[in-house]
N, C-alpha and C positions, 0 to 999 in steps of 0.2 A: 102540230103539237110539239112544244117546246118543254127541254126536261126547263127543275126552277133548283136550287140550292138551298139548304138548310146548312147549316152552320150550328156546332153544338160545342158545348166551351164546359169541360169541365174544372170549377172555380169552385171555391170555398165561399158560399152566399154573405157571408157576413164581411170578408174583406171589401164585396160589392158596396156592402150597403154603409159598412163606414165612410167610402168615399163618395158616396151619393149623398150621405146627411151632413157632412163639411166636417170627420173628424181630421181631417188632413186640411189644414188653412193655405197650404205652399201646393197643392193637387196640383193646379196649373204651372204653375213656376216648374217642379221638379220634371213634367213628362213631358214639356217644352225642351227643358235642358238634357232630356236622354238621349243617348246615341240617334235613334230614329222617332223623331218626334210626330204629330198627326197634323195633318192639314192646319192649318196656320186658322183657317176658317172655325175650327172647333171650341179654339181660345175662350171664346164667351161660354157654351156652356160648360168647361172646366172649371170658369169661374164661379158660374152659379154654385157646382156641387161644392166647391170648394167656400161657398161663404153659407155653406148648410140651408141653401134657399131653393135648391132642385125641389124639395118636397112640394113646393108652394106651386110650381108647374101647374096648368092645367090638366086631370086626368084625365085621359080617352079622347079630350079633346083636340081638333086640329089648331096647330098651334103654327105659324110660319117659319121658324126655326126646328121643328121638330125633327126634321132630319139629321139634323147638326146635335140634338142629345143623342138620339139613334145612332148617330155613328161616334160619339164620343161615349156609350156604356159599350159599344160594341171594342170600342181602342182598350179600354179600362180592361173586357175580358178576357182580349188579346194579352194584355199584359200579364195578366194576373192568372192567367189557367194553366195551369199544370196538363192539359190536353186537349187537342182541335179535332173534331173530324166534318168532314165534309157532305153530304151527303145531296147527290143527285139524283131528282127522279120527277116525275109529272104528278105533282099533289090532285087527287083526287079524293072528293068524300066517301067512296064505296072503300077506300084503302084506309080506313078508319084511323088504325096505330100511328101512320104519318102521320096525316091529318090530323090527330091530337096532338101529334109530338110539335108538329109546324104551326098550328092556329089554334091551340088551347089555351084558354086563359091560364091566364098568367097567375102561377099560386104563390107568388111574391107580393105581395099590399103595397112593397116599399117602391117596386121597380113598374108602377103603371105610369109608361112615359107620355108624354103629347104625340100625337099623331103627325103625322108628314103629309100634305100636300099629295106627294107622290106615294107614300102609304111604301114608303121603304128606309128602314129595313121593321121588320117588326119583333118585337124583342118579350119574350117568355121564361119565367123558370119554371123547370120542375121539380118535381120533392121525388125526393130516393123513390115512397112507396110509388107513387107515378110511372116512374122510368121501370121498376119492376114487374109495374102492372104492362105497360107498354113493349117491356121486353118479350115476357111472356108472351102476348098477344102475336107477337112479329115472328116469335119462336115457332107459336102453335099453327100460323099459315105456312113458314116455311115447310113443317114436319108435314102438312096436311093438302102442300101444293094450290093453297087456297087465295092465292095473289094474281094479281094478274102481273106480268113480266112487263108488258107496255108500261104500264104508270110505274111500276114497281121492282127493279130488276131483282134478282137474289142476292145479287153481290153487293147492292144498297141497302136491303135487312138486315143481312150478315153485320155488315157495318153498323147498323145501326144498331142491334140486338150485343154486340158487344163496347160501343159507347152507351147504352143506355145502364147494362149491366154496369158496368164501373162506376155511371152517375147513383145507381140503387146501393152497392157497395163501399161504396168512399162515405156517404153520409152527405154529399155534397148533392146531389141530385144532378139537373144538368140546364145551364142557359140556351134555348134556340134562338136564331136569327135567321126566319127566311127572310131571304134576299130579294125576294119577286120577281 
């Protein structure tokens, strides 16, 4: 049994979503020309969001490039988040808070991407009250020794119960990305 990665991006949802619906027409041209630019591969779906035609994507659907949006909102978050955390641990359904925090729908309308082939990375927001709810939750096993350490170390709650707090806090919520 192998630990899996979440990835949690604290970001202001709306600067997402301007660049997702093409208020930025140059999107592609300027994060090409930044210091450390993405995969060369990505190019095309920069442009789509950039000519305000992401929307038109297939939703939930597998899409053959879907990887290449997936990892181009994932670059966008990179860029744009004011904080990263990581978080490692073996996703199990019995561990519920993960598991919502990792494979919850998605309570963004704007950000249902196309699917990937290989079903990586898979890409979620959630809303303050969400993350509060989920903190709480991760809080009350900690207090109550009610986790299992196997899937769920302490020092990945911990982690996680203080990026979720921030995402509840900020007003911003918080973007997941497991990794698989």
């Amino acid at each position: 049994m192998g630990s899996q990665f979440l990835d949690l991006y604290l970001v202001d949802p709306e600067l997402t979503r301007a660049r997702l619906r093409g208020d930025f027409p140059d999107l592609a041209d300027t994060i090409y020309a930044a210091s450390e630019p993405p995969d060369p591969a990505l190019r095309q779906a920069f442009e789509v969001m950039a000519r305000g035609t992401f929307v038109f994507l297939p939703k939930g659907a597998t899409h053959p490039d879907g990887h290449l949006y997936g990892r181009a909102v994932e670059h966008l978050l990179a860029k744009l988040g004011r904080r990263r955390a990581c978080l490692e641990y073996y996703p199990d359904e019995s561990e519920y808070p993960l598991w919502e925090l990792g494979y919850g729908k998605c309570e963004a309308d704007w950000l249902d991407l196309p699917r990937s082939d290989s079903g990586i990375p898979t890409i979620g927001w959630r809303s303050p009250a969400t993350c509060r709810a989920l903190s709480y939750s991760i809080g009350r096993a900690l207090a109550e020794g009610s986790f299992n350490p196997r899937y769920s170390p302490e020092a990945t709650l911990r982690e996680a119960v203080a990026a979720l707090d921030e995402g509840s806090s900020s007003g911003y919520g918080l973007f997941a990305i497991f990794q698989g």
